[in-house]
N, C-alpha and C positions, 0 to 999 in steps of 0.2 A: 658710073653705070656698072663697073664690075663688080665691086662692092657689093652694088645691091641684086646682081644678077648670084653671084656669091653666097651673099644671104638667103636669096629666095630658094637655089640649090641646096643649101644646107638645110633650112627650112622644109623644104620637097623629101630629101632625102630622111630627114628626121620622121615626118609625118610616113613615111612608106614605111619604116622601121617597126614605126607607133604600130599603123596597118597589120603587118605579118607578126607581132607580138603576139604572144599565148594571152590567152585571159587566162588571168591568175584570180582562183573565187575562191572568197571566205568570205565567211557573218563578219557583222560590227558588232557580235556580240551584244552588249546593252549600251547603245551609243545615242547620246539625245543633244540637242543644242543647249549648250550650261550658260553662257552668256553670248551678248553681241552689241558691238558698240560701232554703230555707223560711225566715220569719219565726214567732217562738218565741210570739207573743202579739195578738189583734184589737186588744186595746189600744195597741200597737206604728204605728200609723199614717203616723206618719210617719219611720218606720224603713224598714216596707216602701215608701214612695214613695221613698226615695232614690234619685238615679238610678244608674244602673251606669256608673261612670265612665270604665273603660278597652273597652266593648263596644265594638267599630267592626261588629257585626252589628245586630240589631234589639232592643234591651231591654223584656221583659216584666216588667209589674210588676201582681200582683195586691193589691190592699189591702183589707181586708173593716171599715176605718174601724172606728166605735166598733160593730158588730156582734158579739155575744155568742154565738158557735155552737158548738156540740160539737167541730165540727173545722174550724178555723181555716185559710182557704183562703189566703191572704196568701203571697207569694212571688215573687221576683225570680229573670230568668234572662236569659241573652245568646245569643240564638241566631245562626247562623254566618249572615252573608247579603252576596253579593255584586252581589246582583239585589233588584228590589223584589218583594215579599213580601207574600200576605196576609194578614190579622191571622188572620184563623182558622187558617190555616196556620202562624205565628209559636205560637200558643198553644197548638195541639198537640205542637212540638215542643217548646215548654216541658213539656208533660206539663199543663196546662189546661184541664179540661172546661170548657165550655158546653153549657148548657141555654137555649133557647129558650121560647117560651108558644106555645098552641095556635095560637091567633088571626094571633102575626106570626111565628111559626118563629123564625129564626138571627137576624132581623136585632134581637128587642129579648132581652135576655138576662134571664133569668130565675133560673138560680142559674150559681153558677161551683163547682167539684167537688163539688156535690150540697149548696152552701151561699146563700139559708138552706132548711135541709131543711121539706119541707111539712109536717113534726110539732112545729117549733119554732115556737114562739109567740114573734115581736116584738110588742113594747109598743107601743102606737099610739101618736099625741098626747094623746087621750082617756082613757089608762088602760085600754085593751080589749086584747087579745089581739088579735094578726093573726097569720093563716095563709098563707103565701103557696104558690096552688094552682097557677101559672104556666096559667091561662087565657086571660089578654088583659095587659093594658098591667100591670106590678106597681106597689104604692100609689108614689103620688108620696112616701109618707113614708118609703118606706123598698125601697130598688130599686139595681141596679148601673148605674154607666154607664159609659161608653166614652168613654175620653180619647187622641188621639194628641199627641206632641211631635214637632216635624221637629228634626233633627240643630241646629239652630243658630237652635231657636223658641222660642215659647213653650206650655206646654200649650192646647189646644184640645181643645171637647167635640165628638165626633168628629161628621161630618155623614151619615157612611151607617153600615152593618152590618160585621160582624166578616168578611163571604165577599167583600165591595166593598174595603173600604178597602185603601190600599196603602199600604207600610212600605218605606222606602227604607235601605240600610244605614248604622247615626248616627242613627235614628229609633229613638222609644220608643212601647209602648204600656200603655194602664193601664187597668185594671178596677181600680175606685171604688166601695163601697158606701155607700152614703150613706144616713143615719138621724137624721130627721129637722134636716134641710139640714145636719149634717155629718158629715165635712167637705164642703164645700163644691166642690172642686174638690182635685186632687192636691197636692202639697209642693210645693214648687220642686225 
């Protein structure tokens, strides 16, 4: 219970952060979706984190980890970018919904193409059914987050929101579901 009272604070605390963040604006310049390759299975994990090797635009990488859903959000794509870019902007042109929670909007993500849907039941720790309603912060057991990679980094768990953060061209970025702590952080 601390643990995840822990997580949920840091979680809280990150998303306040995101909140009083400056929006930082710039064009994408000529930025278009250059490819996209769905990944075939949530089990696939660390397939879909591969990175996209020849993108010199911005790489998206959705991964839905060991999450079990009707329709398997996971998918990589290289959008065109010769300007820095922001992720929300990047992930739309991948063709990427976000949903946000009531309480923080855009900046804490709550499903990504309508996954996980609020009629499916993840498993808790407990053995309970969870419902994720996207009210406020989602369970620390089981929630997306938000990874970026700079062109010649290493992944980092991203420190603002998906309309802040910016994405320089050779930069990657990844939505992460994570169920119950894995995985843990993206592939290499």
């Amino acid at each position: 219970m601390t643990t995840r009272l822990a997580t949920r604070a840091s979680l809280a605390a990150l998303a306040g952060f995101a909140l009083l963040a400056l929006s930082a604006c710039s064009s994408a310049g000529s930025a278009s979706t250059v490819s996209t390759a769905p990944e075939s299975s949530a089990s696939s994990s660390t397939a879909a984190a591969e990175p996209i090797s020849d993108c010199t635009g911005v790489a998206v990488i959705v991964d839905a980890g060991n999450l079990e859903a009707a329709d398997d959000p996971s998918t990589t794509a290289c959008i065109e970018a010769d300007a820095p870019i922001a992720a929300s902007d990047a992930l739309k042109q991948a063709d990427v919904a976000t949903e946000g929670t009531d309480e923080y909007a855009d900046q804490v993500v709550c499903r990504v193409n309508g996954v996980p849907a609020e009629d499916e039941a993840i498993t808790s720790p407990d053995g309970t059914d969870y419902f994720e309603k996207c009210a406020s912060m989602p369970a620390a057991f089981a929630y997306w987050s938000l990874w970026a990679k700079p062109a010649d980094g290493e992944w980092a768990y991203a420190q603002e929101g998906l309309s802040t953060l910016q994405l320089a061209p050779g930069d990657s970025v990844e939505l992460l579901f994570t169920l119950n702590d894995e995985p843990a952080a993206p592939a290499a």
